[in-house]
C-alpha positions, 0 to 999 in steps of 0.5 A: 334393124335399120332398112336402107332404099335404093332407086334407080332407072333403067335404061328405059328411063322406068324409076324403080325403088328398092326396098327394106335392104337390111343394114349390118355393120357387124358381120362382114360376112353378111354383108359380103352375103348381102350385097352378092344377092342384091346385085343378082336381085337388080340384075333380074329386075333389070333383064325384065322386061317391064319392071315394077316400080317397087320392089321388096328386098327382104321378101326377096331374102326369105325366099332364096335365104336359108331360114338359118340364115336369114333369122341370123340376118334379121335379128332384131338389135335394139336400138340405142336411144329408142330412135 
């Protein structure tokens, strides 16, 4: 599974890093799934008031995914190569 990050500022001017954003190339569902809880994420950080300076997307995931779901996200594919 390959991991993307994401940093921003707020309008405060506070950095703010994003974390283990799962990438998936497959399932266009997943990734329509993906980038609509990923926005509702960013959307919260930024409504508080004084944010973290780092956030995990996948602990995020576990707790608002169904487990089904989220297993079928987090499948573990090899990669090629071994990079």
């Amino acid at each position: 599974m390959l991991w993307k990050t994401l940093e921003f500022k707020t309008l405060n001017g506070q950095k703010v890093k994003v974390i283990e954003i799962p990438v998936v190339k497959e399932d266009p569902l997943l990734q329509i799934l993906i980038r609509k809880h990923l926005q509702s994420f960013i959307y919260t950080i930024t409504q508080g008031d004084q944010p973290n300076h780092c956030y995990s997307f996948n602990d995020y995931l576990k707790k608002t995914l169904k487990w089904n779901i989220y297993e079928r996200l987090i499948q573990k594919s090899p990669l090629p190569y071994h990079a």
